[in-house]
mmCIF file as gemmi writes it, N, C-alpha and C atoms, coordinates in Angstrom:
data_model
loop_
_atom_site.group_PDB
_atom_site.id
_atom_site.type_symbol
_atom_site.label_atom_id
_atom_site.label_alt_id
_atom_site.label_comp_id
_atom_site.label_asym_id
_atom_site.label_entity_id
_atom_site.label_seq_id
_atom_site.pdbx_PDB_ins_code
_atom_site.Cartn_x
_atom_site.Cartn_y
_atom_site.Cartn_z
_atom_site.occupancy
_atom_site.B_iso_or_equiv
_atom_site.pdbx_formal_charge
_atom_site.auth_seq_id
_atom_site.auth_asym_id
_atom_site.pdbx_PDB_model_num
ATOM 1 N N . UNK Axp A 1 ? -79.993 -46.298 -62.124 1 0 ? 1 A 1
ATOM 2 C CA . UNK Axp A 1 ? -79.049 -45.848 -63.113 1 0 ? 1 A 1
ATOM 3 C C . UNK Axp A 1 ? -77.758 -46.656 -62.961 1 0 ? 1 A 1
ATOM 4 N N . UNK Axp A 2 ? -77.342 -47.011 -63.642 1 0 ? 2 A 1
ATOM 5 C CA . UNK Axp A 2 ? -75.987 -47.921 -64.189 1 0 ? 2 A 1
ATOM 6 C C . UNK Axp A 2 ? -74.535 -46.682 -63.758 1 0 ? 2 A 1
ATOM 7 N N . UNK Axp A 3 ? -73.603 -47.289 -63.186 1 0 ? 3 A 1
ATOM 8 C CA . UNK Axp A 3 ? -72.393 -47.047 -63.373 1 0 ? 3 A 1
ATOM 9 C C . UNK Axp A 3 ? -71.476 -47.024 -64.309 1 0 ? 3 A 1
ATOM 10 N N . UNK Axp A 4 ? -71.321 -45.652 -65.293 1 0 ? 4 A 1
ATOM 11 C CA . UNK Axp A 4 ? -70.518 -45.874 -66.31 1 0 ? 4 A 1
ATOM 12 C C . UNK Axp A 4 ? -69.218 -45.857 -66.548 1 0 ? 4 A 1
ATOM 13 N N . UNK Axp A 5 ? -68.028 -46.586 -66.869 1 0 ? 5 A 1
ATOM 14 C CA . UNK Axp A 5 ? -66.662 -45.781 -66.755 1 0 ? 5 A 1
ATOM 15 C C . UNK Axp A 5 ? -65.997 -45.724 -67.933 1 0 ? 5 A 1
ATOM 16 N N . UNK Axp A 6 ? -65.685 -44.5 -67.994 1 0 ? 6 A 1
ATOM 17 C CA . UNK Axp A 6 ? -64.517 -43.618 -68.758 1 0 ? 6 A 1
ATOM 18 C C . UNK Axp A 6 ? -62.914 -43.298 -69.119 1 0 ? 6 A 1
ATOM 19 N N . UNK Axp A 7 ? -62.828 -43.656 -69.505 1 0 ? 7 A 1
ATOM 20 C CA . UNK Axp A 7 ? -61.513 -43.469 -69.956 1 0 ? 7 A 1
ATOM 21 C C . UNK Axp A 7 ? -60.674 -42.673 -70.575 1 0 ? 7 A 1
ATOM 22 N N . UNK Axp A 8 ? -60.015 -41.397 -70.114 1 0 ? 8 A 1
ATOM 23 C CA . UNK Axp A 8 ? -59.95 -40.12 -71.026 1 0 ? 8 A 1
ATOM 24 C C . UNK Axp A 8 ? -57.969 -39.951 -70.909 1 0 ? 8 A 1
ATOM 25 N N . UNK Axp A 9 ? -57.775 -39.818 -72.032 1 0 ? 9 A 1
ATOM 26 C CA . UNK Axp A 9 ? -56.175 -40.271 -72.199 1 0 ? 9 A 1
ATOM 27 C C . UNK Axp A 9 ? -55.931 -38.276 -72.898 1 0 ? 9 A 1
ATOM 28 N N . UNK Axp A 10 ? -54.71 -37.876 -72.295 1 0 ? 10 A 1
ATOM 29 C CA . UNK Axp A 10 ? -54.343 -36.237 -72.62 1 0 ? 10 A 1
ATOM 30 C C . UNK Axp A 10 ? -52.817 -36.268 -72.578 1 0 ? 10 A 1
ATOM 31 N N . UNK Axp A 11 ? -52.437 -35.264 -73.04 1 0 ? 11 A 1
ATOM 32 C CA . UNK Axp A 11 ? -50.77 -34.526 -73.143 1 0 ? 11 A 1
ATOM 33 C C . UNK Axp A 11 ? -50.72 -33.011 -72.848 1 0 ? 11 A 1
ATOM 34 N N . UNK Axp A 12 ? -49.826 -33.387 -71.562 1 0 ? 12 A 1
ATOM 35 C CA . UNK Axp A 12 ? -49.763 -31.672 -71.082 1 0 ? 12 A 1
ATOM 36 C C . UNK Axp A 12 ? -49.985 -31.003 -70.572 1 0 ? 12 A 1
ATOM 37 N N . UNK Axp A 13 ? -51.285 -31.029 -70.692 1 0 ? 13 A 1
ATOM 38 C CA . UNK Axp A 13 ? -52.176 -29.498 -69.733 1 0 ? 13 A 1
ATOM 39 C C . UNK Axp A 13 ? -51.903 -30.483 -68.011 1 0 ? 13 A 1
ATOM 40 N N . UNK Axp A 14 ? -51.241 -29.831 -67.209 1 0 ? 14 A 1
ATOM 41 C CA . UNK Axp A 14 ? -51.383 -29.881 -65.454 1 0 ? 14 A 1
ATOM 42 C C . UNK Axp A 14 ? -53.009 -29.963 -65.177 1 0 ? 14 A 1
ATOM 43 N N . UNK Axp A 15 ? -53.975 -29.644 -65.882 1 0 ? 15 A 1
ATOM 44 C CA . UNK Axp A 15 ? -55.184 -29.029 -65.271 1 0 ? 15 A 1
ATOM 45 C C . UNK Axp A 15 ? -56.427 -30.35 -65.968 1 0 ? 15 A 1
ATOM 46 N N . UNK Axp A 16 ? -55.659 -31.088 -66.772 1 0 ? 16 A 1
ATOM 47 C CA . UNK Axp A 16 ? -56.876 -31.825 -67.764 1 0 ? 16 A 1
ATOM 48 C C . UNK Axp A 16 ? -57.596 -32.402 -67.447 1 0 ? 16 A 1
ATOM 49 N N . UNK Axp A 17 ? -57.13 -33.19 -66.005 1 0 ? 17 A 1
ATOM 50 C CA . UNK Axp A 17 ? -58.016 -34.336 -65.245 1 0 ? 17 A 1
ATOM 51 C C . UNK Axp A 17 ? -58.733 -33.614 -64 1 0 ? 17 A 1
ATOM 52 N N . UNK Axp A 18 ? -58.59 -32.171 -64.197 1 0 ? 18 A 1
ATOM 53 C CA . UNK Axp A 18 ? -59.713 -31.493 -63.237 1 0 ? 18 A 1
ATOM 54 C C . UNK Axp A 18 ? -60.998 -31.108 -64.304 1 0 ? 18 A 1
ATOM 55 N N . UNK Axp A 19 ? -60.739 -30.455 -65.245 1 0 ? 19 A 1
ATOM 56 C CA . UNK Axp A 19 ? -61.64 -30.36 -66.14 1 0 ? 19 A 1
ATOM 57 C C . UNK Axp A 19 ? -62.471 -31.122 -66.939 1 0 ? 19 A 1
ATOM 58 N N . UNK Axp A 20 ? -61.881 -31.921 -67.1 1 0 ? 20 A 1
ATOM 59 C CA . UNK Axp A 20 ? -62.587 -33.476 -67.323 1 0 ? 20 A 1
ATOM 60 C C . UNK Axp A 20 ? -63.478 -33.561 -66.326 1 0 ? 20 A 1
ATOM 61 N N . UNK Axp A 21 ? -63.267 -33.381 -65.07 1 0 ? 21 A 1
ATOM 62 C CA . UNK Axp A 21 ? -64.308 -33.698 -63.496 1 0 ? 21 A 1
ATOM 63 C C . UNK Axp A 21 ? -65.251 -33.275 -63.234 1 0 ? 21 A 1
ATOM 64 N N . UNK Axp A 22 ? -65.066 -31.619 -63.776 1 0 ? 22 A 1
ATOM 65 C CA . UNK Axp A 22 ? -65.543 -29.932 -63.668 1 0 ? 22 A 1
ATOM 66 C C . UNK Axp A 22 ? -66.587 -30.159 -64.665 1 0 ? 22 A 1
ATOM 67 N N . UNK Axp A 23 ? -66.273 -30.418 -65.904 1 0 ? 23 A 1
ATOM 68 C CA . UNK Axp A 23 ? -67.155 -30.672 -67.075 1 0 ? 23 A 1
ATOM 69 C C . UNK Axp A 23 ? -68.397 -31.535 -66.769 1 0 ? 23 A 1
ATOM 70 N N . UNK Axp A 24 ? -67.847 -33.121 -65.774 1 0 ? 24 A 1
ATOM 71 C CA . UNK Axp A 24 ? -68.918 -34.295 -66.177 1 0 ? 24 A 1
ATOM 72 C C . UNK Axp A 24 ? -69.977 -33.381 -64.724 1 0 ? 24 A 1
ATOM 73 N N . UNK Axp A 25 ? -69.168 -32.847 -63.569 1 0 ? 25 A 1
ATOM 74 C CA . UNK Axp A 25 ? -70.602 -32.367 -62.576 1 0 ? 25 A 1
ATOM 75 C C . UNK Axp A 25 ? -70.853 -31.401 -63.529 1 0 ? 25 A 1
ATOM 76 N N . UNK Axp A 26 ? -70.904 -30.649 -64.242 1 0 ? 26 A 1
ATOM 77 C CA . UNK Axp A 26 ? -71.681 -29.635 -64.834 1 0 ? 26 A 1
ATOM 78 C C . UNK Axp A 26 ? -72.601 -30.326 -66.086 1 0 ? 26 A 1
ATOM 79 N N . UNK Axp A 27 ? -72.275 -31.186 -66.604 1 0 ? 27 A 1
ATOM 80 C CA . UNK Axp A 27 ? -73.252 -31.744 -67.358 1 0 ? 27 A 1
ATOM 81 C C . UNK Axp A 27 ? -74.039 -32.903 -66.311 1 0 ? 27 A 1
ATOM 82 N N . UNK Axp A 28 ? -74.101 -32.881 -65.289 1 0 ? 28 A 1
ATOM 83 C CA . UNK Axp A 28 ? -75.084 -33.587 -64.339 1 0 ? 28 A 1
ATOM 84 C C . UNK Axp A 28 ? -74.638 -35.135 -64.017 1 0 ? 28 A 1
ATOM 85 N N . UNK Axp A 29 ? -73.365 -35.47 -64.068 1 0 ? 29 A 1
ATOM 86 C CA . UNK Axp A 29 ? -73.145 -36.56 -63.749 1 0 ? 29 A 1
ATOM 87 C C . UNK Axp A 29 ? -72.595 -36.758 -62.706 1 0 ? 29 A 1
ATOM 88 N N . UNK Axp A 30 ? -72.709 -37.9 -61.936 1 0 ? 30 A 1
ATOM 89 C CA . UNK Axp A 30 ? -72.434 -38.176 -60.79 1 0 ? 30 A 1
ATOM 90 C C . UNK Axp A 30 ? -71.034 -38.838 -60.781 1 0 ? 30 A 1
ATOM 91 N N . UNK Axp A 31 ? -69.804 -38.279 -60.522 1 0 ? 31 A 1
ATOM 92 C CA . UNK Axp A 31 ? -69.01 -39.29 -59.937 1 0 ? 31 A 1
ATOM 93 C C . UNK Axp A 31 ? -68.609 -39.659 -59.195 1 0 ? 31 A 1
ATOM 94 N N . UNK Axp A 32 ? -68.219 -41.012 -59.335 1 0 ? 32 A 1
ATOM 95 C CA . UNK Axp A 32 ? -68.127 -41.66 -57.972 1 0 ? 32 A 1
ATOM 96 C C . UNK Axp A 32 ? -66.732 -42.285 -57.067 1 0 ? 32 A 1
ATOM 97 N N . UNK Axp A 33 ? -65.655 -42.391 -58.322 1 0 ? 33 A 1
ATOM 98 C CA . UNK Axp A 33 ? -64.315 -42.817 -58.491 1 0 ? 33 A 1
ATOM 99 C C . UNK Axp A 33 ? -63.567 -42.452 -59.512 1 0 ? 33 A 1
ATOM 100 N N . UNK Axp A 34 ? -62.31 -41.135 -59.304 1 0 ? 34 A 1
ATOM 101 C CA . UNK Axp A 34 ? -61.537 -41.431 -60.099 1 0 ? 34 A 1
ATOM 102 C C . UNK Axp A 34 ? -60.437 -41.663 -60.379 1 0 ? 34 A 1
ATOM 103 N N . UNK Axp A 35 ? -59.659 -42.204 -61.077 1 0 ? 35 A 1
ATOM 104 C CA . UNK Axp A 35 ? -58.391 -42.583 -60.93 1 0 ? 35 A 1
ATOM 105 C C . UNK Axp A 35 ? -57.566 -41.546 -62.176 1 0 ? 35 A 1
ATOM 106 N N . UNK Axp A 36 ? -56.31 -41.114 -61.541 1 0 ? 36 A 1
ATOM 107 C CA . UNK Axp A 36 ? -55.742 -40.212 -62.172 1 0 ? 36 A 1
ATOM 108 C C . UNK Axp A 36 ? -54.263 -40.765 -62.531 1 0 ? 36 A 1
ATOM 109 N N . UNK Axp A 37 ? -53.719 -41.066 -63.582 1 0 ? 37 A 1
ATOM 110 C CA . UNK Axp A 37 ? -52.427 -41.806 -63.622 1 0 ? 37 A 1
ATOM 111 C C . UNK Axp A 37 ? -51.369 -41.002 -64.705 1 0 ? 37 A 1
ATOM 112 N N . UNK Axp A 38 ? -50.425 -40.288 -64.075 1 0 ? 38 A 1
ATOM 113 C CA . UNK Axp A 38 ? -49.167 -39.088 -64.608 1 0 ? 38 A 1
ATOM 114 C C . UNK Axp A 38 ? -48.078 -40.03 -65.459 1 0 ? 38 A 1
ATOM 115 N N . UNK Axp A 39 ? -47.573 -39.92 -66.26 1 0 ? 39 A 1
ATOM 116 C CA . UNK Axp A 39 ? -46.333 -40.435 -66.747 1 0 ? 39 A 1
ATOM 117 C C . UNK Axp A 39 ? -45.551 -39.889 -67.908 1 0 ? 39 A 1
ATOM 118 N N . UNK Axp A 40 ? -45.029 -39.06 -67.483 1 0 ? 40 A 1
ATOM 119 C CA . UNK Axp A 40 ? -44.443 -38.108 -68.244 1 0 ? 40 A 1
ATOM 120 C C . UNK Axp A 40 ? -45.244 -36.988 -68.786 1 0 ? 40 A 1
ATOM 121 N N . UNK Axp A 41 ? -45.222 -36.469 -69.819 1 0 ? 41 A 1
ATOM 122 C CA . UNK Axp A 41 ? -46.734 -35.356 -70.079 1 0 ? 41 A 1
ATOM 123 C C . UNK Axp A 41 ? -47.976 -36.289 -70.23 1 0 ? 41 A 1
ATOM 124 N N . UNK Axp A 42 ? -48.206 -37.492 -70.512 1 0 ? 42 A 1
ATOM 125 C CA . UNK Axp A 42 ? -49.187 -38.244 -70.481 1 0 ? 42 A 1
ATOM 126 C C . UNK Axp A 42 ? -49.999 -38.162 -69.316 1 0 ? 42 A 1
ATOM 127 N N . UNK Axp A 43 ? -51.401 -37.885 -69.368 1 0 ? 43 A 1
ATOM 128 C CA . UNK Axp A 43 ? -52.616 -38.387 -68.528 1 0 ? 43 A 1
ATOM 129 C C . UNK Axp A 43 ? -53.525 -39.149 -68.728 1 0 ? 43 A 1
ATOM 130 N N . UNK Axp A 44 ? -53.726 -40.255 -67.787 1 0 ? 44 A 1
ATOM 131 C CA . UNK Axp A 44 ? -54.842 -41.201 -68.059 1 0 ? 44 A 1
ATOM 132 C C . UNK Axp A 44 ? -55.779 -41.136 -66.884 1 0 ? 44 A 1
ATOM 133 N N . UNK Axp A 45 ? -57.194 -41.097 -67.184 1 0 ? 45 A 1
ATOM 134 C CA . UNK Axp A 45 ? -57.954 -40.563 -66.182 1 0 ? 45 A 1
ATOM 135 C C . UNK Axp A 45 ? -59.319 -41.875 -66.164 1 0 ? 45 A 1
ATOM 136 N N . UNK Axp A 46 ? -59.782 -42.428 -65.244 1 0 ? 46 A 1
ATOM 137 C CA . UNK Axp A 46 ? -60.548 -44.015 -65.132 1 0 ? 46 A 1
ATOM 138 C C . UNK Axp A 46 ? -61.464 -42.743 -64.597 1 0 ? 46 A 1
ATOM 139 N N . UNK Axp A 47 ? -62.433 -42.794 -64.936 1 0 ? 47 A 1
ATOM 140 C CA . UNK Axp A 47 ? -63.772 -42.004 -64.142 1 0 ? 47 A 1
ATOM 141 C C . UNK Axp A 47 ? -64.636 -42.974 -64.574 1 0 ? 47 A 1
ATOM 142 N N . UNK Axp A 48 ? -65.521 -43.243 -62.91 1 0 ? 48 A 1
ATOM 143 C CA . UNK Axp A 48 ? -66.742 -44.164 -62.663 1 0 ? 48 A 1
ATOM 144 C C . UNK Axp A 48 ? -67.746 -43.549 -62.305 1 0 ? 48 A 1
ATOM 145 N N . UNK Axp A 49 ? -68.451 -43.047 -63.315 1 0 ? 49 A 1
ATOM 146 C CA . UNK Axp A 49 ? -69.91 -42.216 -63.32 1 0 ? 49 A 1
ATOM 147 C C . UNK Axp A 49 ? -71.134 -42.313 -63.739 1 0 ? 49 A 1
ATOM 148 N N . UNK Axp A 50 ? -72.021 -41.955 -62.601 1 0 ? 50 A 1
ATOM 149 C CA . UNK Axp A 50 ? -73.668 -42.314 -63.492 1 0 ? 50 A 1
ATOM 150 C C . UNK Axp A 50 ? -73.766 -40.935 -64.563 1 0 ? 50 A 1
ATOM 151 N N . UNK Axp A 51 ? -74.352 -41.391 -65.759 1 0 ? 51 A 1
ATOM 152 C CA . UNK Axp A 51 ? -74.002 -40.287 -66.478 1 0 ? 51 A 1
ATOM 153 C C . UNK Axp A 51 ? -75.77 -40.354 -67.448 1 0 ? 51 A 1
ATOM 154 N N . UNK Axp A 52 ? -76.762 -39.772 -67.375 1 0 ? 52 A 1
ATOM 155 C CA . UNK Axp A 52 ? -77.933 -40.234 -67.896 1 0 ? 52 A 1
ATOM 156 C C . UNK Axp A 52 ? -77.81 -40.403 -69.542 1 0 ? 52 A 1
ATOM 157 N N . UNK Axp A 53 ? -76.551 -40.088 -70.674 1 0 ? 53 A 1
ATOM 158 C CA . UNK Axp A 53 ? -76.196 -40.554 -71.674 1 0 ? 53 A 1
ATOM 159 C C . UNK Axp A 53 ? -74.602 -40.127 -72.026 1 0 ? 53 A 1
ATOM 160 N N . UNK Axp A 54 ? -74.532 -41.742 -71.354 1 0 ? 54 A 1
ATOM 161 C CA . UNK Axp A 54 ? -73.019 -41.882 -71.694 1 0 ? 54 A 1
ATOM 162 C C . UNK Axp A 54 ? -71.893 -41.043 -73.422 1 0 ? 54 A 1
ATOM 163 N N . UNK Axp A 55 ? -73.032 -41.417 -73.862 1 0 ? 55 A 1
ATOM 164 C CA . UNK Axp A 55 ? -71.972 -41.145 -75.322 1 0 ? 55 A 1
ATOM 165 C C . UNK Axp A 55 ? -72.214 -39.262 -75.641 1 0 ? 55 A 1
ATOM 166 N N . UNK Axp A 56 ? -73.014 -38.956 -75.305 1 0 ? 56 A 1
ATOM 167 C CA . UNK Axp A 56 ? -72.778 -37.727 -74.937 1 0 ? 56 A 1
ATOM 168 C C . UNK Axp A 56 ? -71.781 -37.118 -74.244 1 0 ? 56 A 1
ATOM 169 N N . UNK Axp A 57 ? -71.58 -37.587 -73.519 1 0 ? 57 A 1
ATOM 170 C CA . UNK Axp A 57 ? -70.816 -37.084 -72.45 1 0 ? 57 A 1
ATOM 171 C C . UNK Axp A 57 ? -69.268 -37.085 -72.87 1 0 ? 57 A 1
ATOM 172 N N . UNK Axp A 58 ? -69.046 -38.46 -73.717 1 0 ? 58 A 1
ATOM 173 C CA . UNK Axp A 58 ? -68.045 -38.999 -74.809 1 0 ? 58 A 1
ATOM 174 C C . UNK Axp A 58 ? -67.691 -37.562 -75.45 1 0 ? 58 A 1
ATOM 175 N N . UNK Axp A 59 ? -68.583 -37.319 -76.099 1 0 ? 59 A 1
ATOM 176 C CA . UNK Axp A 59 ? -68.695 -35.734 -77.423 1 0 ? 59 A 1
ATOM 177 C C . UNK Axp A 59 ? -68.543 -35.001 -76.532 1 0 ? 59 A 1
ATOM 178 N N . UNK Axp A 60 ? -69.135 -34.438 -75.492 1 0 ? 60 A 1
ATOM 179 C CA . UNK Axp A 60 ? -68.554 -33.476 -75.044 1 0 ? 60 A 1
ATOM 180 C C . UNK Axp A 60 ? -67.591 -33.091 -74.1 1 0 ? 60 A 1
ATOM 181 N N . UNK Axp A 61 ? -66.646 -34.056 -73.89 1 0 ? 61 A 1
ATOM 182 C CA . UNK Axp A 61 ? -65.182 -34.387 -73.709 1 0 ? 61 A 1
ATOM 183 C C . UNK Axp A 61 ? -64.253 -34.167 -74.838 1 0 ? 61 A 1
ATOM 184 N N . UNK Axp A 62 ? -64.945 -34.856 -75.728 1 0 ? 62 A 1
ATOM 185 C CA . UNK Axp A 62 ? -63.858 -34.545 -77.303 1 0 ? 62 A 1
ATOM 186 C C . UNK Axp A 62 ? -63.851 -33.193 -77.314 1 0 ? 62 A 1
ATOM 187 N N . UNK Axp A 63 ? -65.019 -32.457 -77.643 1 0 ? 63 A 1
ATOM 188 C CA . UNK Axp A 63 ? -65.174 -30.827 -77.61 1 0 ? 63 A 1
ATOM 189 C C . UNK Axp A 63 ? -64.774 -30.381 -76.712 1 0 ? 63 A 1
ATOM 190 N N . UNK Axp A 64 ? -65.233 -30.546 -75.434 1 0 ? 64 A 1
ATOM 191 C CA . UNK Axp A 64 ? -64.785 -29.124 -75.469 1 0 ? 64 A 1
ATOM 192 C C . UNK Axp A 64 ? -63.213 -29.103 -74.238 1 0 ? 64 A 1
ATOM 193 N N . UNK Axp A 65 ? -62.67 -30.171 -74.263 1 0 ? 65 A 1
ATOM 194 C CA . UNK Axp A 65 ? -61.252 -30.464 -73.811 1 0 ? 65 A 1
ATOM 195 C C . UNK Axp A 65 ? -60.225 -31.248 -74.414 1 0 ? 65 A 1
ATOM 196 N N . UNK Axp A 66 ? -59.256 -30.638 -74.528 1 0 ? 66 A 1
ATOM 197 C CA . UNK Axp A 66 ? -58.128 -31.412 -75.709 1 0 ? 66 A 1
ATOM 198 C C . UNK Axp A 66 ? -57.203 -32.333 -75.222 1 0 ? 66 A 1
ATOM 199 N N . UNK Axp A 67 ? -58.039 -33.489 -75.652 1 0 ? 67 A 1
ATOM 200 C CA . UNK Axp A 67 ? -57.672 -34.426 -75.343 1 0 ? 67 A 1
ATOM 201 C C . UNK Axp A 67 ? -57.019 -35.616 -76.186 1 0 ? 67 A 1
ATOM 202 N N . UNK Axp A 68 ? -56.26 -36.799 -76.182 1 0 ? 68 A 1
ATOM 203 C CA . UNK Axp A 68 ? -55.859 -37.536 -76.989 1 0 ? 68 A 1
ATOM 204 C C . UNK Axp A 68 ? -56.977 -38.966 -77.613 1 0 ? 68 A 1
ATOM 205 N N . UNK Axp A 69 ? -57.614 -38.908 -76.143 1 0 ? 69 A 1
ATOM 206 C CA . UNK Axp A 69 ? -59.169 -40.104 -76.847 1 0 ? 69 A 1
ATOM 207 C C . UNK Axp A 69 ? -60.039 -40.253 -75.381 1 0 ? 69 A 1
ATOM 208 N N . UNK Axp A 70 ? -61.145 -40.441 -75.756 1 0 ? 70 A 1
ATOM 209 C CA . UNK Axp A 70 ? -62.092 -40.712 -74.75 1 0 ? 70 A 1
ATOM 210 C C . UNK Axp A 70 ? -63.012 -41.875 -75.096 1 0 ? 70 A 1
ATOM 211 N N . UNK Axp A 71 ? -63.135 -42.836 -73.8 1 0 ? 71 A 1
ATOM 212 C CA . UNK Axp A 71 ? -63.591 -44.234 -74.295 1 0 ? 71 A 1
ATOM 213 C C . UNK Axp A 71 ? -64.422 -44.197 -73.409 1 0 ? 71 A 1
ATOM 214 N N . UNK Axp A 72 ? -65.92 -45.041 -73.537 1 0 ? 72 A 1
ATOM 215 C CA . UNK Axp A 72 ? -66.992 -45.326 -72.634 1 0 ? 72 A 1
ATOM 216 C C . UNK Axp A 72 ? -66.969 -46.708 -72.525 1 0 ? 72 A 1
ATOM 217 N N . UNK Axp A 73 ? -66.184 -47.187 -71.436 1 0 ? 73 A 1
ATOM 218 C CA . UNK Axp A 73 ? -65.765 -48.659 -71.111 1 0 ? 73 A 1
ATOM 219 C C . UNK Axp A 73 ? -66.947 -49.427 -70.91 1 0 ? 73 A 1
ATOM 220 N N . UNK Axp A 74 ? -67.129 -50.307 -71.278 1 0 ? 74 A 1
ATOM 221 C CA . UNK Axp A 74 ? -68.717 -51.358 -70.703 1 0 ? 74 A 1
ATOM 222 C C . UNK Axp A 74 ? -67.813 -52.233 -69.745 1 0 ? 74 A 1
């Protein structure tokens, strides 16, 4: 299985880049690295995960956490 990484950009919530984390082990993905970066209410979150379908995982980031964009980096 391939290493996928993610890119998930938020405003606000203290809690977004745990749930983002919480979400991908509960939908069965493995991660392996993530990087968490604060700047003002802005969050940017680098997650490096085996994920058995990436763009899924995409959608259900959009759903079900409010977020500003989520990218599946190649």
């Amino acid at each position: 299985m391939t290493v996928d990484r993610f890119l998930i950009r938020g405003v606000g919530s203290l809690d977004m880049p745990l749930r983002v984390l919480d979400l991908m082990s509960l939908q069965g993905a493995t991660v392996y690295r993530a990087v968490i970066d604060k700047e003002g209410d802005d969050y940017c979150v680098l997650v490096e995960a085996c994920a058995q379908r990436p763009q899924l995982m995409v959608e259900k980031i959009r759903g079900m956490i409010l977020v500003s964009s989520v990218e599946h980096v190649l």
